[in-house]
C-alpha positions as CSV (number, residue, x, y, z in Angstrom):
1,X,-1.9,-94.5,-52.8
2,X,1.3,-94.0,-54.6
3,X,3.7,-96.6,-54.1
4,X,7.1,-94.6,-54.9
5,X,6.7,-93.1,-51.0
6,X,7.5,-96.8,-50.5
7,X,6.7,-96.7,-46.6
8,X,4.6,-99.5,-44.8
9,X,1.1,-98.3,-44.3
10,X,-1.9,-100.2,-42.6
11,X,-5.2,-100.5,-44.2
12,X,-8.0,-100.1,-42.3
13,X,-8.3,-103.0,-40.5
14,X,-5.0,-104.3,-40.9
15,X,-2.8,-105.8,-38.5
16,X,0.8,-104.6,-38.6
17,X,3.6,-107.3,-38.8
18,X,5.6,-106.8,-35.4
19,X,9.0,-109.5,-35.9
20,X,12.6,-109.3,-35.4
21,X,13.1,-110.5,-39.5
22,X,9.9,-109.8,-41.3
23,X,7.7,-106.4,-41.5
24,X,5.2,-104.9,-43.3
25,X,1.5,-105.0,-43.1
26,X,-1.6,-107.6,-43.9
27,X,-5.1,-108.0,-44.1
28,X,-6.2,-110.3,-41.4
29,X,-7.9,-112.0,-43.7
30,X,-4.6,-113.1,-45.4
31,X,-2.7,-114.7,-42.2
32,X,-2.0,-117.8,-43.9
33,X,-0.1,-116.2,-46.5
34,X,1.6,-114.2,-44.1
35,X,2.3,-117.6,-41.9
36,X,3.9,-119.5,-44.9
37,X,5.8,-116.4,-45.6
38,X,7.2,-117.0,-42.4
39,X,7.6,-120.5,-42.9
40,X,9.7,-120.0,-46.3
41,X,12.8,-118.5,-44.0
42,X,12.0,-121.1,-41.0
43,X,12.0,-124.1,-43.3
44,X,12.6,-123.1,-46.6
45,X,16.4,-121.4,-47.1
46,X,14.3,-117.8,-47.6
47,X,17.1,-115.7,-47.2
48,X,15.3,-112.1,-48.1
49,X,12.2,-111.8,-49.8
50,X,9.2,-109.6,-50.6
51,X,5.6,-110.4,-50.8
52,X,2.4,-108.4,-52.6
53,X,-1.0,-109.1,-53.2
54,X,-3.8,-106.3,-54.2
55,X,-7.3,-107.2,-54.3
56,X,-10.4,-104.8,-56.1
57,X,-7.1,-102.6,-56.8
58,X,-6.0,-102.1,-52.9
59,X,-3.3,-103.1,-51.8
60,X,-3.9,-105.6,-48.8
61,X,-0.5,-107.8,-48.2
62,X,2.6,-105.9,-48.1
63,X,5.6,-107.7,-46.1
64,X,9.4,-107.9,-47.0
65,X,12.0,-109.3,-44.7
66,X,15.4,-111.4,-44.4
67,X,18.9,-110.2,-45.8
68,X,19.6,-108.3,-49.0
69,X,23.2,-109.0,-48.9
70,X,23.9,-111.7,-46.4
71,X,28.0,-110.3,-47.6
72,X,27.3,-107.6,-44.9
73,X,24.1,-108.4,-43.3
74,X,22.7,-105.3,-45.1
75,X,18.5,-106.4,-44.0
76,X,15.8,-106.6,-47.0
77,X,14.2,-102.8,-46.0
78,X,11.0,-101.6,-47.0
79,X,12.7,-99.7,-50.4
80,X,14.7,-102.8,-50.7
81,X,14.3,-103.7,-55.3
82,X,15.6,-106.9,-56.6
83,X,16.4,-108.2,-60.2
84,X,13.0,-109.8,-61.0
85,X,14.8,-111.4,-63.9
86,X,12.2,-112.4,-66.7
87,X,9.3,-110.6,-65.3
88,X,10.6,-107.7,-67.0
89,X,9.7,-109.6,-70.2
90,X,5.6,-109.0,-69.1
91,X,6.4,-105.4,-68.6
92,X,7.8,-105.4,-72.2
93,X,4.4,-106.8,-73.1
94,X,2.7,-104.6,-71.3
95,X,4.0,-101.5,-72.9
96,X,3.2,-103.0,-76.6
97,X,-0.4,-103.9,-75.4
98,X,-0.7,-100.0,-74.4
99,X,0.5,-98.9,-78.2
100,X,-2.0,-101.9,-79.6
101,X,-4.8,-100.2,-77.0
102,X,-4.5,-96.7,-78.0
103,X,-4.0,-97.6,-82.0
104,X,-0.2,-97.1,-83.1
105,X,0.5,-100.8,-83.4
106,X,-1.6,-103.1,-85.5
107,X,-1.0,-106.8,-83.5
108,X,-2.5,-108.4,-87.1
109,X,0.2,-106.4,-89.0
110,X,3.6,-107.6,-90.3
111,X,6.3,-106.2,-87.5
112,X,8.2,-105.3,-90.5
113,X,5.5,-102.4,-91.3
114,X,7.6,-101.0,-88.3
115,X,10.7,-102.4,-88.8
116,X,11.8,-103.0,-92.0
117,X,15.4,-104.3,-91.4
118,X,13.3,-107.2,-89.1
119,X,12.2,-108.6,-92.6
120,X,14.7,-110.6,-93.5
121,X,15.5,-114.2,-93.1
122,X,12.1,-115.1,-94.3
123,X,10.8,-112.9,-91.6
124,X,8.7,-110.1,-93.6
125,X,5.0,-112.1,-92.8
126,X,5.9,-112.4,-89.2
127,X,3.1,-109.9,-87.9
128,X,3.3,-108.2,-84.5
129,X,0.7,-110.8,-82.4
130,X,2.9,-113.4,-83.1
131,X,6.0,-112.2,-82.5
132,X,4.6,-111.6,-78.8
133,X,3.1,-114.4,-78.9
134,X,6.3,-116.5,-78.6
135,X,5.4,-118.1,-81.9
136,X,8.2,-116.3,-84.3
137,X,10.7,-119.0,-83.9
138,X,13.5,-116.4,-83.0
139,X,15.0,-117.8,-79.7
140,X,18.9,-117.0,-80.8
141,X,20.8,-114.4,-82.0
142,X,23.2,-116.6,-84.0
143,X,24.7,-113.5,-85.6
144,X,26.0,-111.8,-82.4
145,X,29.0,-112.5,-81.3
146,X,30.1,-114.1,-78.1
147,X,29.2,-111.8,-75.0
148,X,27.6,-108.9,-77.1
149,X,24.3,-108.7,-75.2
150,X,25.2,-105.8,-73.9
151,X,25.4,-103.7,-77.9
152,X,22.0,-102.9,-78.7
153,X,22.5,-102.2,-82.2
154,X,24.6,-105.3,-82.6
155,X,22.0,-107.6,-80.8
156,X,19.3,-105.7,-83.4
157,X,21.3,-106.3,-85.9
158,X,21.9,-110.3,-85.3
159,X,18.1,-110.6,-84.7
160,X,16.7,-108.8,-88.3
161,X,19.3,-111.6,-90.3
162,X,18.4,-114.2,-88.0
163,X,15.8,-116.8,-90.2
164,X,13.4,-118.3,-88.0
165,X,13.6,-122.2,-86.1
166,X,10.0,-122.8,-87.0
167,X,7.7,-122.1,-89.3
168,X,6.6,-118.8,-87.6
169,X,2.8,-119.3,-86.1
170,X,3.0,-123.4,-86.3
171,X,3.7,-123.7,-82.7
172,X,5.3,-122.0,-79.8
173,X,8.8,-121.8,-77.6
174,X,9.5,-120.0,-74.7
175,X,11.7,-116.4,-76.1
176,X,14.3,-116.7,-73.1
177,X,16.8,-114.0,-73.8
178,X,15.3,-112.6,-77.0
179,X,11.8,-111.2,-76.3
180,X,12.9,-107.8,-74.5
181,X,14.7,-107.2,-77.7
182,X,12.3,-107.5,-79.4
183,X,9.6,-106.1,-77.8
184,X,11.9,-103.0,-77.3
185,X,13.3,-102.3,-80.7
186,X,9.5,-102.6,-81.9
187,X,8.9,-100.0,-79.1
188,X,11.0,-97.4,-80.7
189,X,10.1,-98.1,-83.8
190,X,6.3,-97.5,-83.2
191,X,6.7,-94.7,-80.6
192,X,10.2,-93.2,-80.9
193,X,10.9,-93.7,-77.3
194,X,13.4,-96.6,-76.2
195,X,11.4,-99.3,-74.0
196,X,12.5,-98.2,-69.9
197,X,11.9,-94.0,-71.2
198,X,8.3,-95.7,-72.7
199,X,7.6,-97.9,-69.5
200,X,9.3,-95.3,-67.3
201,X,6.6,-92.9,-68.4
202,X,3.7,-94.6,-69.2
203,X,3.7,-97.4,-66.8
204,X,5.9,-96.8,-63.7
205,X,5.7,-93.3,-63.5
206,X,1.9,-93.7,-64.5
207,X,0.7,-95.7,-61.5
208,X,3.4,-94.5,-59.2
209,X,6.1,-98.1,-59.3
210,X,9.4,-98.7,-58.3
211,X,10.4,-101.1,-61.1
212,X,13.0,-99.9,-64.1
213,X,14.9,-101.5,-66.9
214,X,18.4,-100.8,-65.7
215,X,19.8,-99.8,-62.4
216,X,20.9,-96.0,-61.5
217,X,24.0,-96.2,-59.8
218,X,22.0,-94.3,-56.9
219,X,19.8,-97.4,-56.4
220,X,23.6,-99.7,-55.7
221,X,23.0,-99.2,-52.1
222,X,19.4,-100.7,-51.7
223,X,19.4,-103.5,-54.4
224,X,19.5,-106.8,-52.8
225,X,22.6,-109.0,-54.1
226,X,21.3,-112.5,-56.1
227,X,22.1,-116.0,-54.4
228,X,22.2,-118.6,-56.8
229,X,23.4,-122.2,-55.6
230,X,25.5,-124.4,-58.2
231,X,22.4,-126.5,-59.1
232,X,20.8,-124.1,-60.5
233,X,19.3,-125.7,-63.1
234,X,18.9,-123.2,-65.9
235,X,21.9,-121.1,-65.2
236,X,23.5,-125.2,-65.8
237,X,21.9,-125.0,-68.9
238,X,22.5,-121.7,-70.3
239,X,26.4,-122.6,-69.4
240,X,26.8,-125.9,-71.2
241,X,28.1,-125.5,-75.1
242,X,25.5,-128.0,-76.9
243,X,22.1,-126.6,-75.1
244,X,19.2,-124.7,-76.6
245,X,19.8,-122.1,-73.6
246,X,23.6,-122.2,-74.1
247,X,23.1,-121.1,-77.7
248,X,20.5,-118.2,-76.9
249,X,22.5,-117.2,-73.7
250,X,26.3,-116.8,-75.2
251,X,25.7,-113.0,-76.3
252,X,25.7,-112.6,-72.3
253,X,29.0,-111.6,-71.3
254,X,31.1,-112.7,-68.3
255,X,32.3,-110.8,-66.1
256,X,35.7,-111.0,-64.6
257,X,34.0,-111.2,-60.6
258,X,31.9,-114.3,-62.6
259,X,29.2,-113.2,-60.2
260,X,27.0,-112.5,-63.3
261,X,23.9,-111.6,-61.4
262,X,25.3,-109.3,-59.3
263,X,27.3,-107.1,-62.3
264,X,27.5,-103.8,-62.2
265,X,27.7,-103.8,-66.0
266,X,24.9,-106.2,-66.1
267,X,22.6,-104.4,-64.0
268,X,23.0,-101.3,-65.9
269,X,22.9,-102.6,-69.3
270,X,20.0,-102.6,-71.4
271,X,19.0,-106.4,-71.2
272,X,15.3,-106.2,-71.0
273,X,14.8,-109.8,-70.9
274,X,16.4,-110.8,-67.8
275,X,17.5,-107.3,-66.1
276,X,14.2,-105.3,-64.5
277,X,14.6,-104.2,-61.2
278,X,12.0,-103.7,-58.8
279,X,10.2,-105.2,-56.4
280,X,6.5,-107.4,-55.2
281,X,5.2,-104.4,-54.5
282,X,6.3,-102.5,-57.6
283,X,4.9,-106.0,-59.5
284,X,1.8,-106.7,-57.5
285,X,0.3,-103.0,-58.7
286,X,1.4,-103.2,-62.0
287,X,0.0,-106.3,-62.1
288,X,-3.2,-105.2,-60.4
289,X,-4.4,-102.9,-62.8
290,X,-4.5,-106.0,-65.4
291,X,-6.2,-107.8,-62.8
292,X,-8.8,-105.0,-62.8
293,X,-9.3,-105.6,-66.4
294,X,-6.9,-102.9,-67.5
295,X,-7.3,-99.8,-64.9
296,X,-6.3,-99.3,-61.7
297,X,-6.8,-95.8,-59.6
298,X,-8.5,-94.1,-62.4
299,X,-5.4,-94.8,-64.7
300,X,-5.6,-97.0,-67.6
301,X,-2.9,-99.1,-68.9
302,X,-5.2,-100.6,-71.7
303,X,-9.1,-102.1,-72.4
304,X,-10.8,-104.9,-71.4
305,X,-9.7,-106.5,-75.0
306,X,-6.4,-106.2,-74.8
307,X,-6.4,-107.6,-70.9
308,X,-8.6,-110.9,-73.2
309,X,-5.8,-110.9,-75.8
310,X,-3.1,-111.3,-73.4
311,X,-4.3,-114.1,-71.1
312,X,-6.3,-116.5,-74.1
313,X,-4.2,-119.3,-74.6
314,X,-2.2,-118.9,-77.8
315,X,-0.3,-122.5,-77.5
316,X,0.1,-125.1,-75.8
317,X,3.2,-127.9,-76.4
318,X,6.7,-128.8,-75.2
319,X,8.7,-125.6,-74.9
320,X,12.1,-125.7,-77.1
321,X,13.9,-123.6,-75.0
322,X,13.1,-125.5,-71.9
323,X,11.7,-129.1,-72.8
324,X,8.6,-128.7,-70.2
325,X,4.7,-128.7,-71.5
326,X,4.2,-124.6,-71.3
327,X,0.9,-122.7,-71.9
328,X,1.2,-118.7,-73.5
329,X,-1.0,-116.1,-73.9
330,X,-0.1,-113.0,-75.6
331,X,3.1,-111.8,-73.2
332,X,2.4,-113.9,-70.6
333,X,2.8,-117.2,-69.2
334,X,-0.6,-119.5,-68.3
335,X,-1.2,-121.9,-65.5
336,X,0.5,-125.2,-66.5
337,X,0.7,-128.5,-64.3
338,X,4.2,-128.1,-65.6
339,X,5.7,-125.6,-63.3
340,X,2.9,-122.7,-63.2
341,X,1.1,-123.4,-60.4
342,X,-1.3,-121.0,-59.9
343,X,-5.1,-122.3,-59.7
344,X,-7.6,-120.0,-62.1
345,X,-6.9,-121.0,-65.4
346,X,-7.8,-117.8,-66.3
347,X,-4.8,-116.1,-64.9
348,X,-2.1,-115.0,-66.2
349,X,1.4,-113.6,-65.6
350,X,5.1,-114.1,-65.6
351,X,7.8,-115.8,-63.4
352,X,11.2,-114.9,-63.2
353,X,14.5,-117.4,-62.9
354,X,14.8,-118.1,-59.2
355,X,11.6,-117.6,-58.0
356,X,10.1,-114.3,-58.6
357,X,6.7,-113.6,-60.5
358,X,3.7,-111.4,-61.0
359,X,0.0,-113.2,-61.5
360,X,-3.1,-111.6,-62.2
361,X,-6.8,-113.1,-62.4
362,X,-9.0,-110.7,-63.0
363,X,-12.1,-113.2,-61.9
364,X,-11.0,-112.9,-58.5
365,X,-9.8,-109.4,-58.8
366,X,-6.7,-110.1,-57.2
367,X,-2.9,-110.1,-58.4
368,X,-0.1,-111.4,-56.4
369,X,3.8,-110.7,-56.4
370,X,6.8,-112.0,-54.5
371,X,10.7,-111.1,-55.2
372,X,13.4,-113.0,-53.7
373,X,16.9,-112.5,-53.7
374,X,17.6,-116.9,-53.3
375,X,17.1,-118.2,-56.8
376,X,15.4,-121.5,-56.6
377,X,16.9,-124.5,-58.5
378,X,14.2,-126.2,-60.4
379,X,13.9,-125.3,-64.6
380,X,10.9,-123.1,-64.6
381,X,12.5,-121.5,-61.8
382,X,9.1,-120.9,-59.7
383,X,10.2,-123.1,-56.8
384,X,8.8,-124.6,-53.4
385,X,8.7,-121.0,-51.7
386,X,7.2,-119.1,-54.4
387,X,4.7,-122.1,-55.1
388,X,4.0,-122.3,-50.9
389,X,2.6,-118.6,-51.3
390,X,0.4,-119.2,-54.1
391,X,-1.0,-121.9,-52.8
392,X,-1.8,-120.7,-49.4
393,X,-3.4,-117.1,-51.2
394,X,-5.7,-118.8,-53.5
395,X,-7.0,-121.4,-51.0
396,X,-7.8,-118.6,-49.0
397,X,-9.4,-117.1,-52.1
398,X,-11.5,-120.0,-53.0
């Protein structure tokens, strides 16, 4: 099935969702996840949402529902995408596991075999595995100026002078608004192409996905707008002169509506680590052909190997960007008792502030994704609804 017809089709045997809010289509099988789906906008403040799962690569959960712009009363629709925030930061992974996979990226050489500039600062030894990794030490852009996130070149710049906050490999820290960077100059470097053409090609357009780094203005119309309550507790963070976040997150300019998440400027720019647009179901397949051990529908993203590389625990400690107990693979987040609260250790994936998130476990052939448009409040940003929906699909999983 290609997913860019984006219209709600029942599997065989599958009950189709019949309510005045929520739509879509489920495996029987899966009515307790569609039940606390429900649940998340009786009892939870759900105000539009989008929920995925795929298991043996077919799609078997597919339900969206609420408002996208409670402004108008626009409802979530079936096309409906989203900013997904930092999931687009395992997409960025994804498409430098496909260069290591088919042999134009060495993950044990020096990232400045690619880049030279990146060499500098005490950088040059810094090889490619742990820069994605999360182990380089390079969570700032000191050299950037105030609100220049949006200037490639000048962010590319700030990052090859930038000297490291760690000795690079001793330990690890969370890459908040760095990593699509540099995932994304290293990219080009290898392959030529800038990171959405590469992804755009290779992985959306490959297995059929609605998910992009930067928004057409043709998509405007069907994006869902971004609530975020004052409490948010990282948005608190990356706002308060003195903070870790604060001092990655000033290169992200302000807009004059100071409604950053919603931005037409912002949701246009190239911002990799915090602007991918899409939605669960866009996620959920992406996610399911690592959850099928690299392939899904006769495409292949990568091999078995890489799909090992990117979910073995890399480190383990208290994340510098954050100050929680965080577990990384190679791209990708690990279960944590922390904040990551999916069950198989073995899993692996990415949230995004607010809620959203993409999981894979390969074990139980099964990967999971869900895109809200309410940011929750807690740090890690995973929050009571998205954490309701995990656990009610792996208990049924079990």
């Amino acid at each position: 099935m290609n997913d860019q017809s984006l219209t709600a089709v029942s599997h065989s045997g599958a009950a189709a969702l019949s309510s005045s809010s929520i739509e879509g289509t489920w495996d029987p099988k899966f009515a307790r996840l569609r039940e606390v789906f429900e649940e998340n906008f009786r009892e939870r403040g759900e105000i539009g949402a989008a929920v995925c799962v795929y298991q043996d690569g077919e799609k078997v959960v597919d339900l969206w529902g609420g408002t996208a712009d409670p402004a108008t009363g626009r409802a979530w629709s079936a096309d409906t995408i989203v900013g997904m925030m930092s999931v687009g930061k395992s997409m960025a992974a994804v498409c430098m596991l496909i260069l290591a996979d088919r042999g134009k990226l060495d993950l044990d050489r020096p990232v400045a075999a690619y880049w030279p500039e990146f060499a500098q600062g005490g950088k040059a030894d810094i090889t490619v595995r742990t820069l994605v990794q999360s182990k380089a030490g390079l969570l700032y852009a000191d050299a950037a100026p105030d609100g220049a996130g949006f200037d490639w070149d000048t962010m590319i710049r700030a990052f090859e002078v930038q000297e490291p906050e760690w000795e690079p490999g001793t330990m690890g820290g969370y890459h908040t608004m760095s990593m699509g960077f540099l995932l994304g100059e290293l990219v080009r470097r290898v392959d030529g192409r800038r990171l959405e053409d590469f992804f755009d090609d290779e992985v959306a357009g490959a297995l059929g996905v609605d998910y992009r780094f930067g928004l057409r203005r043709a998509d405007f119309a069907r994006t869902a707008k971004i609530i975020a309550a004052p409490d948010v507790e990282m948005i608190n963070q990356m706002l308060t002169p003195g903070t870790n976040l604060n001092r990655s997150w000033r290169v992200r300019p302000r807009p004059a509506s100071m409604d950053p998440n919603n931005d037409p400027d912002y949701l246009m720019a190239r911002f990799p680590s915090a602007n991918g647009q899409g939605n669960a179901r866009a996620v959920a397949r992406v996610y399911a052909a690592l959850a099928g051990f690299g392939e899904l529908d006769g495409v292949r993203l990568m091999s078995r190997e890489l799909v090992e590389v990117a979910r073995t625990e890399s480190w383990a400690n208290v994340c510098p960007s954050l100050g929680t107990h965080q577990r990384y693979g190679c791209g990708f987040l690990l279960p944590s008792d922390t904040g990551y609260p999916w069950p198989n250790p073995h899993a692996f994936g990415h949230p995004g502030l607010g809620g959203a998130i993409g999981i894979a476990d390969p074990e139980a052939r099964l990967s999971f994704s869900y895109s809200p448009n309410c940011l929750a409040t807690d740090l890690t940003g995973v929050g009571d609804r998205c954490a309701a929906l995990i656990e009610a699909l792996w208990s049924e999983n079990d």
